[in-house]
C-alpha positions, -999 to +999 in steps of 0.1 A: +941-371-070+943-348-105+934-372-123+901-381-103+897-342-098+896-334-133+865-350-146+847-341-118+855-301-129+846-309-160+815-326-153+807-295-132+818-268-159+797-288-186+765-293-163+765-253-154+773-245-192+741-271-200+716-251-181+729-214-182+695-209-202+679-219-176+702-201-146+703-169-166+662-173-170+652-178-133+681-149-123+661-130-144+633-138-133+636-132-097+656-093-105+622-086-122+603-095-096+624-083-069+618-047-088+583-053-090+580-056-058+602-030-047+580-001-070+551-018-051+558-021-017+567+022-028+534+028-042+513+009-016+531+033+010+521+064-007+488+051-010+484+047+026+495+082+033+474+088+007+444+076+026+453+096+061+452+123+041+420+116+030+408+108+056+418+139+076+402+162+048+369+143+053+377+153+090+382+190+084+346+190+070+331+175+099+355+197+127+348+233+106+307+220+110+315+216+147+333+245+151+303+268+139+278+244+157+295+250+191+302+288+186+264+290+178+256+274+211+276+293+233+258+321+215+218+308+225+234+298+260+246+337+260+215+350+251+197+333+281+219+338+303+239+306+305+276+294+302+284+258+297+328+256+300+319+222+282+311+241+249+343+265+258+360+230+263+349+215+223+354+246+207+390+250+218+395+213+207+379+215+170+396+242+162+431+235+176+426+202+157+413+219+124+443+243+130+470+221+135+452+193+102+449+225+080+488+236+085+497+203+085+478+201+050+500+233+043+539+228+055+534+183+065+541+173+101+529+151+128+492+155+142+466+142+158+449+111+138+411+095+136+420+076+168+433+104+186+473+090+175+497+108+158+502+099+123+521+119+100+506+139+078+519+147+040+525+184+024+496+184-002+508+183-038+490+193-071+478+233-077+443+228-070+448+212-040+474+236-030+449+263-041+426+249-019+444+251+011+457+287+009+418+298+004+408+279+037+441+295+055+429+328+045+400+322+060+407+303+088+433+327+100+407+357+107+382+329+119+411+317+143+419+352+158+383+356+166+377+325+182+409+328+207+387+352+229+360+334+230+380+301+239+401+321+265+377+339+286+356+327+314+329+353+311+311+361+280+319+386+262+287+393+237+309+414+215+336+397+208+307+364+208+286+383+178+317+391+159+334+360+159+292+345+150+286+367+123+320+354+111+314+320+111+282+326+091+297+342+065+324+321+056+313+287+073+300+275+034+328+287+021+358+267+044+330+238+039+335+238-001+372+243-002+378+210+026+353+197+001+377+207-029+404+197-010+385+158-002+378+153-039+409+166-050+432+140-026+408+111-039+418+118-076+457+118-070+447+087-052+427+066-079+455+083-104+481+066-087+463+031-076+455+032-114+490+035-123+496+007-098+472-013-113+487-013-150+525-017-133+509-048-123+492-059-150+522-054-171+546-073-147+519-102-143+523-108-181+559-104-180+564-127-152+545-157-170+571-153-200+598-154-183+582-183-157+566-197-193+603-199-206+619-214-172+594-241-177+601-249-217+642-247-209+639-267-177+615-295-196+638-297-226+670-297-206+653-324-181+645-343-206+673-351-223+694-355-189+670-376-170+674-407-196+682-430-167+651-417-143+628-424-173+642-459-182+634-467-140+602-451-144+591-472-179+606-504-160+578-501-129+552-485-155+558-524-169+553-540-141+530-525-122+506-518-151+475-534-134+474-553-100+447-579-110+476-599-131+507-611-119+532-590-134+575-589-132+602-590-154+628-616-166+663-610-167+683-631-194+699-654-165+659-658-159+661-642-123+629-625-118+633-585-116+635-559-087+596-546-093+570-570-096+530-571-090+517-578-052+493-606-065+524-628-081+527-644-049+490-654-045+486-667-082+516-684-081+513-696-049+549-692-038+567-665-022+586-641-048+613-619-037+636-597-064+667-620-082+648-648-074+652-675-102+622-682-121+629-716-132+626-736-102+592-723-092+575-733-121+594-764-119+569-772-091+540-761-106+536-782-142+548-811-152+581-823-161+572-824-201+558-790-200+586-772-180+610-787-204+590-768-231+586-737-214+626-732-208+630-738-245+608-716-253+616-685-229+652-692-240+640-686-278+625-659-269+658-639-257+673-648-292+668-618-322+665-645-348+630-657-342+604-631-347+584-625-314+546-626-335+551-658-352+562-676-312+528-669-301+514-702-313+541-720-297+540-706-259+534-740-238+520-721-209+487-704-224+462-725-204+485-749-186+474-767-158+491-761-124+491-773-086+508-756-060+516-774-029+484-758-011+468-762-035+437-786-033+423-791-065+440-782-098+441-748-110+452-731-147+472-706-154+478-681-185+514-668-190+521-643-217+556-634-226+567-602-240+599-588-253+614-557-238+636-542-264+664-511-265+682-511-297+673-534-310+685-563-286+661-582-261+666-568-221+639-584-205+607-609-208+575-587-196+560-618-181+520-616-176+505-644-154+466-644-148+443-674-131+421-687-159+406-716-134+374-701-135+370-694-175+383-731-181+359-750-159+328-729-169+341-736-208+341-772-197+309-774-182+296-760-212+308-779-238+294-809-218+258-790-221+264-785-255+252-815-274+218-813-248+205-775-261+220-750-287+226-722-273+233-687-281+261-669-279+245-639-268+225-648-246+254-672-230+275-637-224+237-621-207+236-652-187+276-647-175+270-608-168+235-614-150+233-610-108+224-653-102+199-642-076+180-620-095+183-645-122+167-673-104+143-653-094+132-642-126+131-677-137+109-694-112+089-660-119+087-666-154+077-701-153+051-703-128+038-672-150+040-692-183+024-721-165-003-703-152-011-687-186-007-721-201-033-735-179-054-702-186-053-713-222-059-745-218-093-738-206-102-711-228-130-725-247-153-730-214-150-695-199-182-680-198-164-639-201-155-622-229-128-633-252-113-594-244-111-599-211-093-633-214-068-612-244-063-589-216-057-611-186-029-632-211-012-597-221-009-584-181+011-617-179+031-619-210+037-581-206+048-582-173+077-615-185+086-592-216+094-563-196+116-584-169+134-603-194+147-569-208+154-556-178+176-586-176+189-585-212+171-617-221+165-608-256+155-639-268+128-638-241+117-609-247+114-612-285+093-645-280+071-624-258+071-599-278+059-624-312+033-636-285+019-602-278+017-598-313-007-627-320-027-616-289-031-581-307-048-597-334-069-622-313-080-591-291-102-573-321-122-605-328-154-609-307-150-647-312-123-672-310-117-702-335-100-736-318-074-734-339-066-694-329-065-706-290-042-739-301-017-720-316-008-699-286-001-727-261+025-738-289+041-705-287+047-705-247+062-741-250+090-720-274+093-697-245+091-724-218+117-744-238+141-713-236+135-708-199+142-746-194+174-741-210+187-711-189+177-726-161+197-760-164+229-734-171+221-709-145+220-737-120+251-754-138+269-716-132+254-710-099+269-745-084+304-735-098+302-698-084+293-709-050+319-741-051+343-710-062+332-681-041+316-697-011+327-667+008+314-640-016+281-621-001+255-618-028+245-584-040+219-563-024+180-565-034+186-530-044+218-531-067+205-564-085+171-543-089+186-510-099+211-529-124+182-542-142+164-510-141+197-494-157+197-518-183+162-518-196+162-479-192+197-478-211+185-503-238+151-487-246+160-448-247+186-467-273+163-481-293+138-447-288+169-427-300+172-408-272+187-398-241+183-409-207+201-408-171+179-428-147+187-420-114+180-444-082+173-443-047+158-474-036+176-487-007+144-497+010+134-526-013+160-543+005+139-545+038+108-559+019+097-590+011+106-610-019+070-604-035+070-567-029+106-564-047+096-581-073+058-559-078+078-529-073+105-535-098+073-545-122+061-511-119+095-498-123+098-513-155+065-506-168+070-470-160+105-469-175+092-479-205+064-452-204+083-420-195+111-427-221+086-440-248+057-416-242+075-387-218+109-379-225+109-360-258+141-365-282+172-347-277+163-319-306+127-308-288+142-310-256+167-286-267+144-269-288+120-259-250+153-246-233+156-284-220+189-304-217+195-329-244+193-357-215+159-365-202+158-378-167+139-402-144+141-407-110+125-437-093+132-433-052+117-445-021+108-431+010+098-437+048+072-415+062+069-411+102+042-438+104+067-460+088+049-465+054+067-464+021+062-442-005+073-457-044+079-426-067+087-424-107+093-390-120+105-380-154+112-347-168+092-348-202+062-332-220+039-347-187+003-354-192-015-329-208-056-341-212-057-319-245-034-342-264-049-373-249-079-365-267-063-354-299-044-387-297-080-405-293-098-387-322-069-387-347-070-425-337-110-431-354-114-456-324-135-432-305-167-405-311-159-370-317-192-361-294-183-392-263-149-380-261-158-342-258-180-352-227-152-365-211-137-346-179-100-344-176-097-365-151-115-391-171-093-385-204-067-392-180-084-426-167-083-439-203-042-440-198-046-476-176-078-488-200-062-521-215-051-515-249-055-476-252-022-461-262-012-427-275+018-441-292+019-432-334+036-460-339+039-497-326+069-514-315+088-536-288+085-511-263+053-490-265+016-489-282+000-519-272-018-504-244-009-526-216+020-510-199-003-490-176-032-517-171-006-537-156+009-510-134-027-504-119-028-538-117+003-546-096-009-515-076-039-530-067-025-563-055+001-542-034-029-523-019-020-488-030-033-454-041-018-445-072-018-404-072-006-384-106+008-351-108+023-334-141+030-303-152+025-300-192+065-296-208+081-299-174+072-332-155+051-361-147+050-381-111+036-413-102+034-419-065+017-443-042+021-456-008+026-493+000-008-497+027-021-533+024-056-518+037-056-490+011-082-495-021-069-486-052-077-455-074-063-428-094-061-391-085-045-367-110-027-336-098-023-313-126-001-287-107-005-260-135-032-255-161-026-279-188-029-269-225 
């Protein structure tokens, strides 16, 4: 029994002689505190006498008022004749009650409170407050004597009724002032001593978070170095529950898998895991006899020190091994990754990382099949992984009836009886409208074709006249463009046939997120390449009870005005800041129901808005238009020129803006949509686009320039 009871003391004395500190500290601690709140709970009560002291002062002025008021009365009823015992009645009780306060002031005692309780009143302290109160007894007394008649007799005695009048006149100021004195004197003492309070407090507060800030530190430090074991439990499930997408446990040198492991082991590996479970066996039934054979070797290998754990890597048997469960029904792959858990030096456990790579091996084999038919990029292969499929094929069959239209457009170019500027335009609406969707859809190659093509057309567009050979050379550049939506077609349908074989229960995203996704994108990749910043914010859960054509209009015109706001409205992050702006321009693009059930399709940004004045700046600096023409010009009309094909106010051309069709084709989606397009700005604070979705509406502009623009 000693012998048992002996360590156990001495585990005792040495765990109390290990956090003394910390003992001592908090026993500390809590003495200071207790004091603390001891000198309070002292102070607070004298401040609450305090305050029925004050309080009854305040009364004294009010009940020497009364008393004077009701003497005075008793004087008019007098002289007419009268005599109210209800003015006999409040006199007597004002002035027993400013006798009894006042002495009470004078000697403490009990008397009669605000509420008509006792309360106990405090001997005043402090000379001028003292003072005070001797003055107003010297007057009171007198005052008193002569009252008592009055008070006492049933029948007036005019008299004794002048005396006891002329009385209060004289002195009624004067008892007034010193309950006054008296008031402001009590208040002092009062914010004296809540002052005092206050710094008492102030000083404990800091003196509490030392000695709470040096519990803390001890307690940490001594924590720390006793809770050794708690932290090696907490490392070990840290380990294996790192992430729930993989299958995670730990393997024991006898290969038994751990006590922790991840909830999805069971699923991946298709066989139910429970802790100490040997490890061995199940993936016996899972690969083949040569690679299990292999594996053990290898795990085995890896509990040795000799071999170092980098140069194993290559040799791990189960990378991308193919597997089949027993409910299973076609093959599957799985990745394991092994890890060494060290402590001094010698291996305690395998971290063993299992993930399903069916998915990534069978779209890698489907590729490599395409390969020898198309080169493709690698870029645009990662896009074409990352994109929604819907929105996808949508934009494909788009794209291509586009292209083939334009083709056949083309095609007849040399027996159209309009303008060659008209034809220019009609080719850029289409091309424009492909270039902006492809990079809403991170098709860059798409959109740099387009892009090439655009530029061609800007050339074509300032010649009156066409050659044949100008005309030939565009069809050549759609079949580049048709040859690289050929492409991503035959794998989008390649990835789209897998996805479904693979996720046949899997709902497809919403018209909305695949819209707003795009959006996101473009907006993301163009305020990039404008070097500047922009949130774009969405609210367009409607689209998704439209039609297909209507999305897809709408998400035009969101693109088109995207690129406008950030490229012609949002200014860069040093002007914004430079207005009182925040660095981060905004756009909102949202959608609304009105009570007739009609849709409204907004775009708002946050930048320098439309301001006529710099349109026409921007046209005369441009040499492209008459000083005297552009002078004539209303505001509205300067504003008009915005959706002209090929007017821009850009300085500069580039991918994004000042070619001049981004807002011919927005009035030309608008138009096919049926819609009145309404504008309102407001010069350095916003600019709107609005128009409702009324397939009986005609289409026109109307400009809203809320303030006086400049």
């Amino acid at each position: 029994m000693s012998s048992n009871s002996k360590p156990n003391k001495n585990q005792q004395a040495g765990t109390l002689n290990k956090y003394r500190g910390i003992i001592l500290a908090v026993s500390l601690f809590l003495v200071f505190n207790l004091a603390v709140l001891g000198l309070n709970f002292y102070t607070s009560s004298t401040l609450d006498s305090d305050a029925v002291s004050i309080n009854l002062s305040g009364r004294q002025r009010m009940l020497s008022q009364r008393t004077a008021k009701v003497l005075l009365s008793i004087q008019v009823d007098a002289a007419q004749g009268r005599f109210d015992p209800k003015n006999t009645e409040e006199l007597k009780k004002v002035s027993t009650l400013f006798d009894t306060t006042l002495n009470g002031f004078k000697t403490g005692g009990t008397v009669v409170g605000g509420d008509e309780k006792p309360v106990l009143l405090q001997k005043v302290s402090g000379d001028a407050a003292v003072k005070a109160v001797d003055a107003a007894l010297l007057i009171w007394q007198p005052y008193k004597q002569l009252l008592q008649p009055v008070i006492q007799s049933s029948v007036v005695d005019e008299v004794t009724l002048d005396i006891a009048t002329d009385y209060a006149r004289a002195n009624n100021l004067k008892l007034l002032k010193l309950m006054n004195d008296l008031t402001t004197q009590l208040e002092q003492n009062t914010k004296a001593k809540a002052g005092n309070l206050q710094l008492i407090q102030t000083i404990a507060l800091v003196l509490s978070l030392l000695l709470f800030a040096n519990i803390v530190f001890n307690a940490l430090r001594k924590l720390r170095s006793a809770d050794g074991e708690i932290e090696k439990a907490q490392r070990e499930t840290a380990e294996i529950l790192n992430t729930v997408k993989e299958g995670l446990f730990l393997l024991d040198p006898e290969l038994n898998i751990g006590s922790q492991f991840s909830s999805s082991i069971g699923k991946i590996l298709q066989h139910e895991v429970s802790a100490h479970m040997p490890f061995m066996p199940i993936l016996e039934q899972l690969v083949s006899a040569e690679i299990y054979t292999s594996a053990k070797d290898y795990i085995q290998l890896l509990f040795g020190n000799k071999v170092k754990e980098n140069l194993m890597l290559s040799l791990n048997p189960l990378t991308q091994v193919k597997v089949q469960a027993k409910t299973d029904t076609e093959p599957r792959y799985l990745s394991f990754q092994f890890n060494r858990v060290v402590e001094d030096k010698r291996v305690l456990h395998l971290l063993v990382t299992v993930q399903d790579v069916t998915e990534q091996v069978t779209q890698a084999e489907e590729l490599a099949a395409l390969k020898g038919q198309s080169s493709i990029n690698l870029e645009l292969l990662k896009k074409l992984l990352q994109a929604d499929t819907y929105q996808l094929q949508d934009f494909l069959s788009h794209a291509h009836d586009s292209l083939e239209s334009l083709n056949g457009i083309l095609a007849n170019a040399d027996k159209r009886a309009a303008n060659h500027a008209d034809l220019a335009n009609q080719c850029f609406r289409i091309i424009h409208a492909i270039k902006g969707e492809a990079a809403a859809m991170g098709l860059v190659a798409i959109e740099t074709l387009a892009h090439e093509f655009e530029e061609h057309l800007v050339t074509l567009r300032k010649k009156d006249e066409w050659d044949a050979q100008e005309i030939l050379s565009l069809p050549v550049m759609l079949s580049g463009m048709l040859e690289q939506i050929r492409q991503i077609e035959t794998i989008s349908t390649v990835m789209q046939a897998h996805h479904q074989a693979n996720n046949s229960a899997a709902k497809p995203p919403s018209i909305s997120t695949s819209v707003g996704s795009n959006l996101q994108r473009l907006a993301e990749q163009v305020s990039q390449s404008q070097n500047k910043k922009v949130q774009l914010k969405l609210e367009i859960d409607l689209l998704d009870q439209m039609d297909t054509k209507t999305v897809h209009q709408l998400q035009q015109i969101g693109i088109q005005l995207i690129r406008n706001g950030i490229c012609h409205g949002i200014e860069s992050p040093d002007i914004r800041l430079a207005k009182g702006k925040a660095a981060h321009g905004e756009i909102a693009i949202f959608t609304r129901m009105n009570q007739e059930g009609e849709v409204d399709f907004i775009v708002r940004d946050d930048g320098q808005g439309i301001v006529p004045s710099r349109i026409r700046t921007a046209m005369l600096s441009s040499g492209n238009y008459a000083a005297d023409a552009v002078n004539q010009l209303s505001d509205k009309e300067i504003v008009g020129k915005l959706f002209e094909p090929g007017f821009s106010t850009a300085s500069s051309t580039d991918k994004d803006a000042g070619r001049g069709i981004g807002m011919d084709l927005v009035q030309s989606l608008i138009s096919e949509i049926g819609g009145d397009l309404k504008i309102d700005t407001k010069a350095d604070v916003f600019t709107q686009f609005a128009f409702r979705l009324s397939k009986h509406a005609k289409p026109s502009i109307n400009l809203n320039a809320t303030e006086a623009v400049v």
